[in-house]
N, C-alpha and C positions, 0 to 999 in steps of 0.2 A: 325787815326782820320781825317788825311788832303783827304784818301781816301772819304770818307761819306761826308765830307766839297763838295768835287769835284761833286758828284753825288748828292747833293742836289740842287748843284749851277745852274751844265747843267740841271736838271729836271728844277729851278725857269725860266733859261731862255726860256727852249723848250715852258713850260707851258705862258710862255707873251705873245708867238705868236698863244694863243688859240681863237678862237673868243668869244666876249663876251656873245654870246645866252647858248655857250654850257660850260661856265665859271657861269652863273646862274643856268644850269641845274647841275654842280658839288657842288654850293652852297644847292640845294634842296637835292641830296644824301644824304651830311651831316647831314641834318635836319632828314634825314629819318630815318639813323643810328641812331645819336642820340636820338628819339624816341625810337626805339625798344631797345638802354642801357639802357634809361628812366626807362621803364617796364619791363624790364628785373632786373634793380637793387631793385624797388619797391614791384616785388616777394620776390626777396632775403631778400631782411630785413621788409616786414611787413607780407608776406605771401600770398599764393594760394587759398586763400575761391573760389572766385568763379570763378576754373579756366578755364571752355570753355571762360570766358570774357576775361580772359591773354590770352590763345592760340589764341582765337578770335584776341585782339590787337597785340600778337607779331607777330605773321604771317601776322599779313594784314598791321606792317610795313615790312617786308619783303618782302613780295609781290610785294608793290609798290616800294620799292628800287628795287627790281628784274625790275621792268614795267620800270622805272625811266631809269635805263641804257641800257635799247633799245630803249627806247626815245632820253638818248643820243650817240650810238652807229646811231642810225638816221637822228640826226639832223646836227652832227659832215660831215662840206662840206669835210674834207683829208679824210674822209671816202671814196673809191669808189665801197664797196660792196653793200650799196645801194644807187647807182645813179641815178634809176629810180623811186626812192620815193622821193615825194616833202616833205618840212619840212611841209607844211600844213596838208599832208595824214598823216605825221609819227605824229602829234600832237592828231589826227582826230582817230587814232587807239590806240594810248595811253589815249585818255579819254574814249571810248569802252570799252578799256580791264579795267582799271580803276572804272569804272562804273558796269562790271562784277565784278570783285572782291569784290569791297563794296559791292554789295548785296549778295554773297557768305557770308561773313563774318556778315553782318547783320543778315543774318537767321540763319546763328550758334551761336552768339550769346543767338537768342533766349528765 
């Protein structure tokens, strides 16, 4: 037990020296996740009537937690694999791709 104490504690402190852009971008994950449990629990216990509209929402929060963390795989400066992407492009390409997505998923809908 004092091991998992030890490895929660070094993650809390590595995690304080995070910047706070990319500490709101790990706040948005959460959200994202939790959405697609959201819909994912409310098939399970009401059911799949009309399910291109689940697959439709649970993929298109998947999607965007996928888009999400290479927004923050981007934004993140100890990052230096991409150093020559400014945090405006890496914003600029994640509403793009973003913007693709939702209309994917609006027309399957349907």
């Amino acid at each position: 037990m004092s091991t998992a104490t030890e490895i929660f504690s070094a993650f809390a402190a590595e995690y304080r020296k995070t910047p706070t852009r990319v500490k709101i971008i790990d706040a948005f994950l959460i959200y994202a996740l939790a959405t697609a449990g959201v819909q994912f629990g409310y098939v399970l216990l009401v059911g799949s009537f009309p399910f291109n509209a689940f697959l439709a929402g649970f993929l298109c929060s998947l999607g965007f937690f996928a888009l999400t963390v290479c927004l923050r795989l981007q934004a993140d400066p100890s990052n230096k694999d991409f150093g020559g992407i400014s945090p405006e492009r890496a914003f600029a390409d994640y509403v793009l791709a973003n913007l693709v997505l939702f209309l994917v998923v609006w027309n399957y809908i349907g």
